[in-house]
C-alpha positions in Angstrom: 0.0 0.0 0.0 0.9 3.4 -0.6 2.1 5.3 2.8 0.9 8.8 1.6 -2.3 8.1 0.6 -3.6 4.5 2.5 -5.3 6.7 4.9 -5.0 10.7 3.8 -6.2 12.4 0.5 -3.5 13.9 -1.7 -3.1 17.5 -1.4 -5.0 17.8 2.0 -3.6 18.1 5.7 -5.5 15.3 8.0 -8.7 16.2 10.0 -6.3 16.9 13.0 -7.0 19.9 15.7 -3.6 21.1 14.5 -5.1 21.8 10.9 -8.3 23.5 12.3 -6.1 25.6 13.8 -3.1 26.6 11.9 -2.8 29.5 10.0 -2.5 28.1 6.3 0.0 28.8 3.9 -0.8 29.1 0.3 -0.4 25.5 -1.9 3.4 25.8 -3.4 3.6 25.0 -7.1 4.2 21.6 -8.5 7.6 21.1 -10.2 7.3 20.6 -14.0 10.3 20.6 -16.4 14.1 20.2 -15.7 15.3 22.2 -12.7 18.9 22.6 -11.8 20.2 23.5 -8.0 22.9 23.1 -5.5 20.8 21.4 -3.1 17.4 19.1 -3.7 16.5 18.3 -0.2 13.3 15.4 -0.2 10.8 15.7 2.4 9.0 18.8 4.0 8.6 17.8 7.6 11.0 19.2 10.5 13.8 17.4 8.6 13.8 18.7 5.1 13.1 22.6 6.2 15.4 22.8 9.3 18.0 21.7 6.2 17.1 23.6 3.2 16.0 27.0 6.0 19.7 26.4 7.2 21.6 25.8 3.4 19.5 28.6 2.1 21.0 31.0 5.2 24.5 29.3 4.1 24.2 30.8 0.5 23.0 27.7 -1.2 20.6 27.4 -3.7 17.9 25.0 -2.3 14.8 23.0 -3.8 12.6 21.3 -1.4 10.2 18.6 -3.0 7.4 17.5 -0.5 4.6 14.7 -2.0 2.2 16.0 -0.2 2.3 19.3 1.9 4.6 21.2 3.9 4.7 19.8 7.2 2.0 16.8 6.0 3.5 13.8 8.1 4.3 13.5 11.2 6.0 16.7 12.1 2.3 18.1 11.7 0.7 16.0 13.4 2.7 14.7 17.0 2.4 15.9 20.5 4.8 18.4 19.9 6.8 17.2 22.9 10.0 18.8 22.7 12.4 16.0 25.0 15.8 16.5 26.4 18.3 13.9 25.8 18.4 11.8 22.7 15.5 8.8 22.8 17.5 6.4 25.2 18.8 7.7 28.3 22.5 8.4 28.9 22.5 4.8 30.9 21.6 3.1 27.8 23.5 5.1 25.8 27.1 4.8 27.7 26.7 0.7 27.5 25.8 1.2 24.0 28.6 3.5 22.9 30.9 4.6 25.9 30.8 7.5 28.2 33.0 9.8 25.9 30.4 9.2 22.9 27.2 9.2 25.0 28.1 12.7 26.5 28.9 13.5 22.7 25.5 12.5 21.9 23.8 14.3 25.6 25.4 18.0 24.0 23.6 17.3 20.6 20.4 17.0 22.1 20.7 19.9 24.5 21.7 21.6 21.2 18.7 20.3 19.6 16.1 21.9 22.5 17.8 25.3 22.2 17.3 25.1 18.1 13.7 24.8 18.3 13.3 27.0 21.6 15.0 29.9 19.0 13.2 29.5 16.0 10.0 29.4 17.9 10.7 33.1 18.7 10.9 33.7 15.0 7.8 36.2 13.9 7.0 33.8 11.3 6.8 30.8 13.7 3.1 31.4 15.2 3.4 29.1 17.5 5.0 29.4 21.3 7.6 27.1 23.4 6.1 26.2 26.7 8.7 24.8 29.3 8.4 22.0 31.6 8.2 17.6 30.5 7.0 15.4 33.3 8.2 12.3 32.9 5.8 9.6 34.8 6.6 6.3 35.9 3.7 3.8 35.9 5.3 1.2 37.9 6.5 1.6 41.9 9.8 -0.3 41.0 11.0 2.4 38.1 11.1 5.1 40.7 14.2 5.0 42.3 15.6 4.4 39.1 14.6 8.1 38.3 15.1 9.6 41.6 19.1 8.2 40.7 18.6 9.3 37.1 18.1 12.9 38.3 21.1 12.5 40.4 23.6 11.5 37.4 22.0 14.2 35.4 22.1 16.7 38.3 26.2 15.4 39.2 27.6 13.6 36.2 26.5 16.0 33.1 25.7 19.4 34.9 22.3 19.5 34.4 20.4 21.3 36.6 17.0 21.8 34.7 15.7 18.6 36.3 14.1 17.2 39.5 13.0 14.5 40.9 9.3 13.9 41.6 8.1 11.7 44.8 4.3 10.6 44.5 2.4 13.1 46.4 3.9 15.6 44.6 3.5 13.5 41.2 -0.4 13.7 42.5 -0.6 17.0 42.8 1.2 17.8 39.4 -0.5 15.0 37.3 -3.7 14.2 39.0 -4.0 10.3 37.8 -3.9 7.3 40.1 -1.8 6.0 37.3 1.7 7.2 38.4 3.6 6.7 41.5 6.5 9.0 40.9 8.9 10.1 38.1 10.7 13.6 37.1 9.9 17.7 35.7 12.4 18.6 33.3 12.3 22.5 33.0 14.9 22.3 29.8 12.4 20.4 27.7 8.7 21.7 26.4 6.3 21.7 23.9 5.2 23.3 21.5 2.2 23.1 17.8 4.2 21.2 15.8 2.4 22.0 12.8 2.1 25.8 13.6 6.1 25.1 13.6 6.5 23.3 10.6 4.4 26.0 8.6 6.4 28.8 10.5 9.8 26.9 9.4 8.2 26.8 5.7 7.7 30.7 5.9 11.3 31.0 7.0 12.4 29.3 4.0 10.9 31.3 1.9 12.0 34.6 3.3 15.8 32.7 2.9 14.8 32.1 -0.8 14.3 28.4 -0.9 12.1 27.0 -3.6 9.3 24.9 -2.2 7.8 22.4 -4.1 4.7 20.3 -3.1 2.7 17.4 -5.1 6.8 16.6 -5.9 6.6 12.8 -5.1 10.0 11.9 -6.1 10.2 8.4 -8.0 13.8 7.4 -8.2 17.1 9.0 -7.0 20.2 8.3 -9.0 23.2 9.2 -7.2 25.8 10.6 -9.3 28.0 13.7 -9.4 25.4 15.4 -10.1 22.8 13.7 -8.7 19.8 13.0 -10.5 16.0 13.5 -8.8 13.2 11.8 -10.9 9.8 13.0 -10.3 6.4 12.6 -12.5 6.9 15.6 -15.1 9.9 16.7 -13.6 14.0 16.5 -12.8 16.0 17.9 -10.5 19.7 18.4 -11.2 21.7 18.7 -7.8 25.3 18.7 -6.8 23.8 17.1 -3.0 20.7 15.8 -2.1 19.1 15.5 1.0 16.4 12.5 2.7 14.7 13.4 4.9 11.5 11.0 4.5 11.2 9.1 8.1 8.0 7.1 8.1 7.3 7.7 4.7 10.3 6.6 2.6 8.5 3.9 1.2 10.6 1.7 -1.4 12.6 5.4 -2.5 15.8 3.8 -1.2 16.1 -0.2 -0.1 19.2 0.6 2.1 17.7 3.3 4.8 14.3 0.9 4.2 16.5 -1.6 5.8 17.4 0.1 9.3 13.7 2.5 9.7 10.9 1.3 9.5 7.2 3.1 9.9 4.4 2.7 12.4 1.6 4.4 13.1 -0.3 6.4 16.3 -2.9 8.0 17.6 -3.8 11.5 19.2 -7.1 13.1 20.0 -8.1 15.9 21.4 -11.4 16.8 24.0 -13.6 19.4 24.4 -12.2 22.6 25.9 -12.4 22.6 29.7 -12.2 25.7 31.8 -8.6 26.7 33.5 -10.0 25.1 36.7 -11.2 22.2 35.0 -7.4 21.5 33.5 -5.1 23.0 36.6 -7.1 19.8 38.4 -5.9 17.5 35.9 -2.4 18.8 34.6 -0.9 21.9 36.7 1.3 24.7 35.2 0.7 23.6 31.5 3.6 21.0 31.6 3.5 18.3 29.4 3.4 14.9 30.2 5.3 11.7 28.8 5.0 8.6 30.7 7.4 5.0 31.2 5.0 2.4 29.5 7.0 1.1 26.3 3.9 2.6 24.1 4.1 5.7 25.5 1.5 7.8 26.8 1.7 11.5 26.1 -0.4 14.4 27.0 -0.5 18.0 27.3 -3.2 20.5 27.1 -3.7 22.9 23.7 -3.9 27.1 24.3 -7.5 26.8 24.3 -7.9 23.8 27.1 -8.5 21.1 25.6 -6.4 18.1 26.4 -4.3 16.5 23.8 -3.8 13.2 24.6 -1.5 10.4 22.5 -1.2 6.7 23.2 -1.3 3.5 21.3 0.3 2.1 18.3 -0.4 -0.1 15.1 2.2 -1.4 13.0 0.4 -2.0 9.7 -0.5 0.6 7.1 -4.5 1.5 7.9 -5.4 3.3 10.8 -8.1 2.0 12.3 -11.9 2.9 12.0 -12.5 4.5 15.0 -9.2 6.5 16.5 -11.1 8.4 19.1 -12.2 4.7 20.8 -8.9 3.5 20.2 -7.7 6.3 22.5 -10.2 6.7 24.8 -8.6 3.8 26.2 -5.6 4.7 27.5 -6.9 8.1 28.1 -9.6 6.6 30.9 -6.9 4.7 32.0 -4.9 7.8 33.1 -7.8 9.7 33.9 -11.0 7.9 35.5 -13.0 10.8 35.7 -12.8 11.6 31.6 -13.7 8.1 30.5 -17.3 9.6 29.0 -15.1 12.9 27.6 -16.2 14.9 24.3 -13.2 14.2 22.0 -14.2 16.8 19.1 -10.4 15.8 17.3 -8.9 12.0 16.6 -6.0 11.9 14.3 -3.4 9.2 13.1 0.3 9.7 11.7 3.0 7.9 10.4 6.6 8.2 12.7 9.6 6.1 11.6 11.5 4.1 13.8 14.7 2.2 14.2 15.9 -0.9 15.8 17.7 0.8 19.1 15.4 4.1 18.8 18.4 6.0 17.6 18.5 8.3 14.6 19.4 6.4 11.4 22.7 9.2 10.0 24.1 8.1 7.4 26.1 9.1 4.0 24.5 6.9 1.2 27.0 8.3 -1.3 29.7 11.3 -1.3 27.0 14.2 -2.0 23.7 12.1 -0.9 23.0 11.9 3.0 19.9 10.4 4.8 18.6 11.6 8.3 15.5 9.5 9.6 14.2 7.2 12.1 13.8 9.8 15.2 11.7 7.4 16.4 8.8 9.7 18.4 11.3 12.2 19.4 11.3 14.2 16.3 10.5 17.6 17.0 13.9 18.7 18.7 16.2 15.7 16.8 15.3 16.2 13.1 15.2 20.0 13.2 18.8 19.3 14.8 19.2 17.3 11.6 18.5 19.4 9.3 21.5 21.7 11.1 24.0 18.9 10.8 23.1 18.0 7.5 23.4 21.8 6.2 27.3 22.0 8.2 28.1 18.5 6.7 27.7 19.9 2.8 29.4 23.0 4.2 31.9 20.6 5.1 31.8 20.5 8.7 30.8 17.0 9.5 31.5 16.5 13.3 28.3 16.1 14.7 27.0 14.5 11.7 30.0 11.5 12.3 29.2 11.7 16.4 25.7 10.5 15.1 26.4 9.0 12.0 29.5 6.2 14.7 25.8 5.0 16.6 25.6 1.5 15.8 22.9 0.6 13.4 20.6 -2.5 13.7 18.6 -3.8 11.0 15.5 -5.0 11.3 15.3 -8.7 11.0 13.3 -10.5 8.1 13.8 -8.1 5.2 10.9 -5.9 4.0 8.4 -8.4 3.9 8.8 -10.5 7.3 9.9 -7.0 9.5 6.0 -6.2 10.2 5.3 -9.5 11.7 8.3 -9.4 13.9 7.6 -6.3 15.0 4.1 -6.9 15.4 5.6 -9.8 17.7 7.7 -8.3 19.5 5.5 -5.1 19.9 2.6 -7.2 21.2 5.5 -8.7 23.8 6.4 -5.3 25.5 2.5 -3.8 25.4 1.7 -6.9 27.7 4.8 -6.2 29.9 3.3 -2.7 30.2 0.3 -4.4 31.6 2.1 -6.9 34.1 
């Protein structure tokens, strides 16, 4: 099935509470004809205009080819949690590659908060940074685990933006019976992703990048130049740029190999009154919690609470989001299991074996940055930096990401989705024991 149109219509942003509410930006053109640049950077999410907004700054000359819209995927469409660290702790991260490299790695993603924490002060970015992530542990026997976390953080990498939370004060922050402890990081936030995306859009244009959209590109022969083969249309470039995640597709077997796409699930409820939300979720912190499928919640300018939670791991999205949701949602919160949900919306994230970025250099002038793996919003606008130094030719932080070991998912394209299916099934029932 085809990714960018099994469950959206071509051309058209998804039903989402983000869309109702975004400020809209004229459709850009379709490409037609034979176009020549320095740069043809492929995708329009966070990825692809963090990239061709930070080329275009450098000088460059930039095309940016999007299939659908700016910002379609899931950069439009997450919980616009913006997290510290990269998407496995420092623990996990110093067995994985060393201390030296995982405090390598810790720097990058402080860089990566402060990117987005800037741009969203941009006048073309309509959409604010709200600090504060409260991370929630769901099990009794993962809270001294975070109580020593917050020490190593606090001691070890001179971080002093997070605390530990015991669970009366948990209580009182996150009113849910569901949580018996866990952590506030004040150096994290959140923000509308899509708001961001289209603000990120404007930016390129004011730098002079040329924004394609209805560009689904069809084949990518890498060369010096390389060529970029679209319906009705080639692009000529001396670099190109990936920046696809979930929706890659078959456009190149070798990235196909190490990310692979899933899908999840938001809604969002009726507005409530301040009151109503300061007795659910105080100071307008965002909320992530421990379960493997992650829930994630925060509450929208106008009240309403935007809650995330549950996966699928095949193409459709199911019938009914907003009772797929509701689920999890009552499980958190007894006293909204009859809720209004006015918004339920589905999106396509790409993952990777060990949850780390896939970095890598496919060819001498063609790169590939995907596979953030729910923790896009801070990490592929990074991306889009370090891919911009790298053709400037400054590629240290691309090789500090680009060294991370990378897995493959087992079974090839065909037999990946029932492992995973497997194995996702596996941890959702550890969740529950």
């Amino acid at each position: 099935m085809d990714l960018l149109t099994v469950n959206d219509r071509a051309g058209q942003y998804p039903a989402s509470y983000y869309a109702a509410c975004a400020t809209p930006l004229p459709p850009f053109p379709v490409p037609e004809g034979a176009l020549r640049c320095d740069v043809c950077v492929v995708g329009g999410g966070f990825m692809g205009l963090s990239t061709a907004l930070e080329l275009a700054q450098r000088g460059y000359d930039v095309v940016l080819l999007e299939a659908q819209r700016v910002g379609f995927g899931a950069s439009g469409r997450n919980g616009g949690q913006v997290g510290q660290g990269q998407r496995l702790d420092q623990d996990d991260l110093e067995d994985l590659v060393g201390k030296d490299h995982a405090r390598q790695l810790w720097q990058i993603a402080n860089q990566s908060v402060d990117l987005v924490r800037e741009r969203a002060k941009s006048p073309l970015v309509e959409a604010d940074f709200n600090d504060g992530i409260i991370h929630a542990d769901h099990r009794e026997r993962y809270v001294p685990h975070s109580r020593s976390y917050v020490e190593k953080l606090n001691s070890t990498y001179g971080y002093d933006k997070i605390r530990f939370l015991d669970r009366d004060e948990m209580r009182h922050m996150v009113n849910s019976p569901a949580y018996h402890g866990g952590t506030l990081d004040m150096g994290a936030g959140h923000i509308d992703p899509l708001q961001y995306a289209l603000g990120l859009a404007r930016m390129c244009q004011a730098a002079g990048v040329r924004i394609y959209e209805g560009a689904r590109v069809n084949q990518i022969d890498q060369g010096a130049p390389a060529k970029v083969n679209l319906a009705g249309a080639d692009v000529t470039a001396d670099y190109v740029v990936m920046g696809m995640n979930g929706y890659l597709g078959d456009l190149e077997a070798q990235v196909a190999r190490h990310v692979m796409p899933i899908n999840n699930y938001i809604v969002a409820t009726a507005p409530m009154t301040p009151d109503q939300q300061e007795t659910l979720l105080r100071h307008n912190h965002a909320v992530a919690d421990s379960k493997f499928v992650v829930n994630y919640f925060r509450f929208s300018p106008d009240n309403r609470l935007l809650f995330g939670g549950t996966e699928s791991y095949r193409y459709r999205f199911p019938s009914d989001i907003a009772a797929k949701v509701r689920k999890p949602l009552a499980e958190i919160y007894p006293q909204l299991a009859d809720v209004q949900i006015d918004y339920a919306w589905g999106g396509t994230l790409g993952i990777t074996m060990n949850r780390m970025p896939h970095v890598t250099r496919l060819s001498g002038n063609v790169l590939s940055l995907s596979g953030f793996s729910g923790h896009g919003v801070a990490m592929a606008s990074l991306a889009g930096q370090i891919a911009a130094e790298t053709i400037a030719g400054q590629a240290e932080r691309f090789d500090v990401m680009a060294k991370v070991p990378k897995l493959r998912f087992p079974g090839g394209p065909r037999l990946r989705t029932p492992l995973l299916i497997a194995a996702m099934l596996w941890y959702s029932l550890r969740d529950k024991l």
